[in-house]
N, C-alpha and C positions, 0 to 999 in steps of 0.2 A: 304536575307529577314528574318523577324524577326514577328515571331507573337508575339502581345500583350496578356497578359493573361488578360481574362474575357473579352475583347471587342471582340474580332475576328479579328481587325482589324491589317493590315498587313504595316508593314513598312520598308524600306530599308535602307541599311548599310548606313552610312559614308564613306567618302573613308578615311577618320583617321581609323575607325572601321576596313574595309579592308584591311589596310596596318597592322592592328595590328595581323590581323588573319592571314597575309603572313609573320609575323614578322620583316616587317619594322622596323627601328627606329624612336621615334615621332619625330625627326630633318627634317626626308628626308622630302621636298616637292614637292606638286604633281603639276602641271597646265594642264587646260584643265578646257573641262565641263565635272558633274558629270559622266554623262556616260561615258567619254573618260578615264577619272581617273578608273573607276572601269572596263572599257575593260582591261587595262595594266596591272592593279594590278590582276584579273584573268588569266594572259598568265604569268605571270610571275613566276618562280621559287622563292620559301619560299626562303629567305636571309642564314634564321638558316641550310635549308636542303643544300642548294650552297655551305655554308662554311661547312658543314660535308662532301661532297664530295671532295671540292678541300684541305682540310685537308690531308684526306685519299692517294688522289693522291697524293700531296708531299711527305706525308712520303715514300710512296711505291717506288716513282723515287727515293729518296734520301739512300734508302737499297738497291735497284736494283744496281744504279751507286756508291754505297759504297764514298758517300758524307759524309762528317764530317759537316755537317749542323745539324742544333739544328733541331730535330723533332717538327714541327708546331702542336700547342695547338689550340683545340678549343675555341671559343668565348663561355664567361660565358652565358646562359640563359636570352636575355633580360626581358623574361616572370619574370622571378626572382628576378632581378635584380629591374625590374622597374613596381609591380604589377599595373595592370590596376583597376582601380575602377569598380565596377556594374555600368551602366547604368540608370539613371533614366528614366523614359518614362513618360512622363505627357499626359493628356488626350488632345485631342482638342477638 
């Protein structure tokens, strides 16, 4: 939820806005109705946190079992990558 400055009044996420704040990519799409979209994208694991943990595990298996596999890189920063513009909020 999102307060408007100087109205008071209170408005709710997108589920594009949701997926941005879970670090979706703008590609992935969602179906459903709104509510159904933003139950899933609440239960869901940040994309960017998933791949710093399953990163981390690879490398760890891959020194453990003394693997000549390439140690797995993280994914660039989509935040960075792809800045997200300000929102405009128009009155109704």
């Amino acid at each position: 939820m999102v307060r408007v400055d100087g109205t008071g009044e209170v408005r709710y996420f997108t589920t594009r806005e949701a997926a941005r704040l879970q670090t979706f990519p703008d590609e992935w799409c969602f179906s459903g109705t709104w509510g159904g979209c933003i139950r899933q994208l609440g239960n869901a694991v940040p994309m960017k946190l998933a791949q710093v943990f399953t990163t981390e595990i690879h490398n760890r298996l891959a020194d453990a079992l003394g693997l000549v596999a390439p140690k797995a890189q993280p994914i660039p920063d989509p935040i960075l990558i792809h800045p997200v513009q300000p929102l405009s909020v128009s009155a109704r």
